[in-house]
MIDREN-784216 format. One record per residue (C-alpha): x, z, y; residue in one letter. Coordinates in steps of 0.1 Angstrom, whole numbers, padded with zeros to 4 digits, always signed. Example, Ala and Ser with C-alpha at 12.3 -4.5 7.8 and 13.67 -1.06 7.14 Angstrom:
+0123+0078-0045a+0137+0071-0011s
***
This chain:
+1527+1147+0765x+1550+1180+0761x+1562+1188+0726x+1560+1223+0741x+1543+1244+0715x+1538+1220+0685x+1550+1221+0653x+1578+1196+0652x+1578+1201+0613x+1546+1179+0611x+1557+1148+0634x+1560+1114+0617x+1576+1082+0630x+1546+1051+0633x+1572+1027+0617x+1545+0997+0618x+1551+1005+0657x+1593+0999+0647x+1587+0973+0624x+1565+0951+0655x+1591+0967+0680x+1620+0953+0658x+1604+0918+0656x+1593+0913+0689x+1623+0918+0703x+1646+0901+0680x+1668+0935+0674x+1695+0928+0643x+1700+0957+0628x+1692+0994+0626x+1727+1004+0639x+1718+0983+0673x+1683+1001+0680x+1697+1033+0668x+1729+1033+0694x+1701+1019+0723x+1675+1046+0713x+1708+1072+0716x+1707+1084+0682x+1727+1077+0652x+1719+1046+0624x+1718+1077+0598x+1695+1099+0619x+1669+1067+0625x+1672+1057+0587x+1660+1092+0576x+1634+1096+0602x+1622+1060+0592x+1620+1071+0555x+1600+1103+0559x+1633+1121+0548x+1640+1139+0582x+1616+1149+0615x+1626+1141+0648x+1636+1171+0667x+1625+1172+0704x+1654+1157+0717x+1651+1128+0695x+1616+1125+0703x+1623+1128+0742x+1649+1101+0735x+1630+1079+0716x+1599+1085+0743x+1624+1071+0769x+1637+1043+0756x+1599+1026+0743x+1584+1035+0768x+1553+1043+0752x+1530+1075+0751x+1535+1100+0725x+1504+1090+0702x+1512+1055+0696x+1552+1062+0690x+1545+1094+0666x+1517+1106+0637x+1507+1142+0638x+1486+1155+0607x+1455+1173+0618x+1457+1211+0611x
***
């Protein structure tokens, strides 16, 4: 899915998708994920907590690196 054209203001993180992510695969911390996903801890802390939206090139990153299509890694409100 391109994030060509969307509003990247309304894009939410699924964090029960982190949370299981996290758990399944035995990750430590939010530092390790962060610096495997390519971002920094600060940027995925803020993201997590709904205080920041992931640009596209977070989202691209993020895309990548779960391997996972766009609806299951991110929430989009319905306008």
């Amino acid at each position: 899915m391109s994030t060509k054209g969307m509003n990247m203001n309304k894009i939410t993180l699924n964090n029960l998708f982190i949370k299981e992510y996290v758990k399944e695969n035995k990750i430590k911390s939010l530092s390790r994920l962060a610096g495997e996903i390519g971002i920094s801890r600060s940027m995925l802390c803020k993201i997590l907590q709904g205080k920041r939206n992931p640009g596209r090139k977070v989202i691209t990153k993020m895309l990548i690196y779960f391997k996972v299509p766009f609806d299951i890694l991110f929430t989009m409100p319905k306008e």
